[in-house]
N, C-alpha and C positions, 0 to 999 in steps of 0.2 A: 434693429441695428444696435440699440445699445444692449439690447439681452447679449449680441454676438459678443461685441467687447467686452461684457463684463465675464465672459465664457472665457473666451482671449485671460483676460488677468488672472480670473482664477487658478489657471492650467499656469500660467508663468508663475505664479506666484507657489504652489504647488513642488512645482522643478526646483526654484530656487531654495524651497524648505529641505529637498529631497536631498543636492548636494551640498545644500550648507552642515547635513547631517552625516553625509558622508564622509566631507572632510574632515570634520571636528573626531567621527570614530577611529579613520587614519591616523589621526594627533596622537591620541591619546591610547592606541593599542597596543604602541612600540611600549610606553609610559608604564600599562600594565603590567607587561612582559617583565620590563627591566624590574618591578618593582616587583614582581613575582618572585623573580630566581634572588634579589636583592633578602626579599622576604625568607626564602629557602636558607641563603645564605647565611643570613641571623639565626637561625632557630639553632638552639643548643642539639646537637645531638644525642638523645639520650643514650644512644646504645654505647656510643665512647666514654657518655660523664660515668656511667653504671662502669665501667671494667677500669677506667681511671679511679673513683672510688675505693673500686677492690683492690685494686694495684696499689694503692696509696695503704690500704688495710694490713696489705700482707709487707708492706716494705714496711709496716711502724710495727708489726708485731716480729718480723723479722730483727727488725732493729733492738727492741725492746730483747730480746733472746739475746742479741750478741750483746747487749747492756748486764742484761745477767749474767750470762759467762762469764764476762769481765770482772761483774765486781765479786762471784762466785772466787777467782783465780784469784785477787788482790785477797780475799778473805783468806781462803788455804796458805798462803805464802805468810799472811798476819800471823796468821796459827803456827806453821810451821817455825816459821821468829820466835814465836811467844814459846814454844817449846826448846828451841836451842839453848837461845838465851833471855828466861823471862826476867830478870834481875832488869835488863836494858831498858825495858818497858816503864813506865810511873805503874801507881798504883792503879792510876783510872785509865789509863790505855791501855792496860789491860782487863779491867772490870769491864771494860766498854766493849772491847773485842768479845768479850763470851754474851756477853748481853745480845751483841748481834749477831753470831750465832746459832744464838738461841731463838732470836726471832726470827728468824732464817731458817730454822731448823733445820740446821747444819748439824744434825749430834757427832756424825762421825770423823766431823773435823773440829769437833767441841771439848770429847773426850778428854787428848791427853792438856789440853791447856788448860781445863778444866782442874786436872788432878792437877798439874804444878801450879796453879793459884791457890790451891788447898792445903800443900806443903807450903807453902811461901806465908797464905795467911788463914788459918787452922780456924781460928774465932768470928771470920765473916759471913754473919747469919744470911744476908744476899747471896752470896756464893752456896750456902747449902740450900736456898731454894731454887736456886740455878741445876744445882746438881738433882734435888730432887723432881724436878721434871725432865730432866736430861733420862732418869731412872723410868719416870714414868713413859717413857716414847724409846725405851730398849732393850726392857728389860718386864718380866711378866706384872699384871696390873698388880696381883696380889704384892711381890714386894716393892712397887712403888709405895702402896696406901702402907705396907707395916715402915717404910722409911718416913713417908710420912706422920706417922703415929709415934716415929722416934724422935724426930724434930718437936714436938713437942712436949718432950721430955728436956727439952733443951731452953737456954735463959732466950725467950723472943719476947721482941718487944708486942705490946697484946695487939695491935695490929696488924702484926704477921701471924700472930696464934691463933686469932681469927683468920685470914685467911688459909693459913691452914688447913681448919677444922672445915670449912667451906669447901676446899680441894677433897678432904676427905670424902663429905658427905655426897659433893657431887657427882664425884669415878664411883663411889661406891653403890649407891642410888641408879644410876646410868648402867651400872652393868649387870645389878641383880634384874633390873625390868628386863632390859636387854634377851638377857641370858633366860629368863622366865621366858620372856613371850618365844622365845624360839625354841621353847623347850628341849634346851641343850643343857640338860641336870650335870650331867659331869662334868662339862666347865664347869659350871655352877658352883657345884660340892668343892672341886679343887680350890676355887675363887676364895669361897669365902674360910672355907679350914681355916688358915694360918692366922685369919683376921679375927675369929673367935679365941683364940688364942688369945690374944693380947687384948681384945674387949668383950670377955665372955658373956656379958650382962645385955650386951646390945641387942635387942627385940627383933631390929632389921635382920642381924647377922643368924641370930638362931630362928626365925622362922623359916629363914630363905634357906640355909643348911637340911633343915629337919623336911623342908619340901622335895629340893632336891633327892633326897635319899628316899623319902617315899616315894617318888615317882619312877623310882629307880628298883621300889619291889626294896628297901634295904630297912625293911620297919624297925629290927633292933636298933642299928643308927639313930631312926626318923627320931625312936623314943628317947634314946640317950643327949641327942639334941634337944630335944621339949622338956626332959628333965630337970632345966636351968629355969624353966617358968611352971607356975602354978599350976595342978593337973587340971582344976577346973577354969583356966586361963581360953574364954570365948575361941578365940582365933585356933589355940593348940587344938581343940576340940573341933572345930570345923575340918582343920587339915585331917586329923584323923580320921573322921567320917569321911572327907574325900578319900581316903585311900583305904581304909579297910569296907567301904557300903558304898556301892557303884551311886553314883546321883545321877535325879532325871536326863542334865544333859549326857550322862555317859550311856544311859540305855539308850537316848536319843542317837545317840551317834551309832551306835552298835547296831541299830533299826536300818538307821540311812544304809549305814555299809550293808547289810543284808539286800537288801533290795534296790542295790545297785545296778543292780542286769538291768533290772524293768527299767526303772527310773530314767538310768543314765542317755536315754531317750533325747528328755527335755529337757540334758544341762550344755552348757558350751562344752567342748571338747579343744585337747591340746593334741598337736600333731605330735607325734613319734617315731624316730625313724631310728634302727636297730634291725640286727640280723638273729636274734632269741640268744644271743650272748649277751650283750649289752645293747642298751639302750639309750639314744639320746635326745634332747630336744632344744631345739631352737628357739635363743631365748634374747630380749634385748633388754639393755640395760643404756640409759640414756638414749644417745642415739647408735650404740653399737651392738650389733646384730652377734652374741655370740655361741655355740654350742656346747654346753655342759652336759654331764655325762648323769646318769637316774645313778644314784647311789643311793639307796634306800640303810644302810648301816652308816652315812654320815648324820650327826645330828645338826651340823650348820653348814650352808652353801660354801662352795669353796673358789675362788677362782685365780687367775696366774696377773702377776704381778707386772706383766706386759699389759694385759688385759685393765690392770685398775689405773694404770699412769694416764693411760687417757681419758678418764672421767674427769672430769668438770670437781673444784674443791669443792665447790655448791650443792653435788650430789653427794658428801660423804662425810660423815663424820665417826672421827677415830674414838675408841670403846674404851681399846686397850689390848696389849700382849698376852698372849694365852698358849700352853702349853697344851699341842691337839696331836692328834695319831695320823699319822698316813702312813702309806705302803713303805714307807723306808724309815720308818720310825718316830717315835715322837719329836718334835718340832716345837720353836718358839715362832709365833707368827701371828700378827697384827688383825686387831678383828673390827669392823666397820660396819658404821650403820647406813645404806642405801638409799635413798631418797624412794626406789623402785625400783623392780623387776618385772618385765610382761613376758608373760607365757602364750602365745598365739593372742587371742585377743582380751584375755586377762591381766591385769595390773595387782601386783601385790605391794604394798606401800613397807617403808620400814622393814626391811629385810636385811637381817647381818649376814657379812660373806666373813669369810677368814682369806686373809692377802698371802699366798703360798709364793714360792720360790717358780719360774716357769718351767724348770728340769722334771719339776714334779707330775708333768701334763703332756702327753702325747702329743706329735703334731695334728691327729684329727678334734681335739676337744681341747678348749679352756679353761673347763672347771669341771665341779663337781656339783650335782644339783641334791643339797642335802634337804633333812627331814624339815626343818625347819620354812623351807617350801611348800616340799610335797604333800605337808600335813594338809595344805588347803585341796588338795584335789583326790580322788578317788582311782585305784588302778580297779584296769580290765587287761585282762590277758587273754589272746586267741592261743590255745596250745596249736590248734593244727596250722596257722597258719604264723605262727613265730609271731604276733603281734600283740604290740600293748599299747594301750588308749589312757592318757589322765580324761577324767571328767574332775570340773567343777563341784566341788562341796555345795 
């Protein structure tokens, strides 16, 4: 009997654990719910904070633009002031106007307030270094550096003479390497002419002339240039040997092209697309995917001025103004140094373009893909089938 009752309690006590358990998940399952969606309801959205973000991105650079136009339009109107009547101005509201400017590089609303601060006051050695860099961003590099080489001729206090001579050495420095490493001799030769001229002694300026001419086949020149230095002067004598006695690397080089067929096997290849008239290839330059055209008679890259406003200031740095040849005749036009160029899956670093007019450029092409490129890649020409291949040097 008592086994049966304690049978009894067990089973009762059992039940009572069964719906005390029931109740209690009844309780608390609304509890979850509500705390769930509650839960749901807190959580940031990411996919709205991400496009809120961007939206927040493009209204502050949106903004920052109409910030520029504006004080772009207060600047022109200054200028335009400063031109009707610059008497009206003080002396420092208007040194102040060109100053900014110039940092602005505004030149072509710099100009004329430019010249009537110079009629107004002739002896302000700031105003000629104002103007001399106005000179050098509009005019070709060579008479920026002889303007500057005339400033120096002038009473400056020795801290602007120095900086000066600093201006000098760095444009001129900057564009001989430039202008070498793209093996663009005719810029070159033009470059530095007028500047031997006025400092014939200078070692830089006559080795970088006498080079140029030599690699240009113009040895009377090369020599008449070397004549200002010693005949047995190391350096003069090397350049001559490069250019009257082929050197290892040049038979070198003369091998590889030789046995280009075979070879070009095992090198990367660049795509080419062309009809056996011309030839183009798809080329990117930051993130913009452009087509330049094979011009093998340019010695530097050329590309349209549409094409360069949208590089990043990060990728480019200005050389200098250089007088170049195109199809409609010679041209003053801006020449830059690239951060890069990639040719299908090739990167060339340090590449100068020349920044053309874009009337200059069909509407199927952006540029022009000069020597100073293609030096690095090897051609292959299919006659029968109208096609051509770069290979990789």
């Amino acid at each position: 009997m008592q086994k049966f009752f304690a049978v009894i309690l067990m089973l009762s006590l059992s039940l009572n654990a069964y719906f005390l358990f029931k109740i209690n998940t009844n309780k608390t399952a609304p509890q979850s719910s509500l705390s769930g969606k509650s839960k749901h309801l807190n959580e940031p959205n990411i996919t709205n904070f991400g496009r809120s973000d961007t939206d927040k991105k493009f209204s502050q650079e949106h903004l920052d633009e109409r910030v520029r136009k504006a004080e772009d339009a207060v600047l022109q109107q200054q200028a335009i002031n400063a031109l009707i009547a610059p008497q009206a101005m003080s002396v420092d509201e208007l040194f102040t106007l060109l100053q900014t400017l110039q940092s602005r590089q505004k030149y072509a609303d710099l100009k004329l307030p430019l010249r009537e601060y110079l009629k107004l006051y002739p002896n302000d050695y700031k105003a000629w270094l104002i103007e001399a860099d106005f000179i050098l961003h509009t005019e070709p590099l060579s008479s920026a550096i002889v303007f500057y080489y005339d400033l120096l001729e002038k009473m400056l206090p020795e801290e602007e003479e120095n900086k000066v001579t600093r201006i000098i050495q760095l444009n001129t420095s900057k564009a001989i390497q430039q202008l070498s490493r793209d093996t663009a001799w005719d810029l070159l030769a033009t470059f530095i002419e007028p500047l031997l001229q006025i400092d014939p002694l200078n070692r830089r300026y006559i080795m970088g002339l006498a080079k140029a001419y030599g690699k240009q086949g113009q040895v009377t020149l090369m020599e008449n240039a070397l004549a200002a230095l010693p005949y047995d002067d190391p350096r003069a004598q090397q350049l001559r040997n490069s250019i009257y006695s082929p050197t290892a690397a040049d038979i070198a080089d003369e091998v590889q092209n030789d046995v280009t067929e075979t070879a070009s096997l095992s090198k990367r290849k660049v795509p080419v697309l062309g009809n056996g008239q011309q030839f183009f290839v798809r080329t990117k330059i930051d993130s913009y995917s452009q087509l330049l055209l094979i011009d093998t008679g340019a010695s530097t890259t050329a590309i349209s001025n549409r094409v360069f406003i949208k590089l990043p200031e990060s990728d480019k740095e200005f050389v200098g103004r250089f007088t170049v040849q195109t199809a409609g005749g010679n041209i003053e036009a801006p020449l830059f140094k690239l951060t890069a160029i990639t040719l299908g899956d090739i990167t060339i670093n340090n590449v100068s373009v020349i920044v053309l007019p874009d009337e200059s450029f069909s509407g199927t092409f952006q540029g022009l893909l000069g020597m100073n490129v293609l030096k690095n890649f090897d051609f292959r020409f299919d006659p029968e089938k109208q096609k051509m291949t770069l290979f990789e040097r």
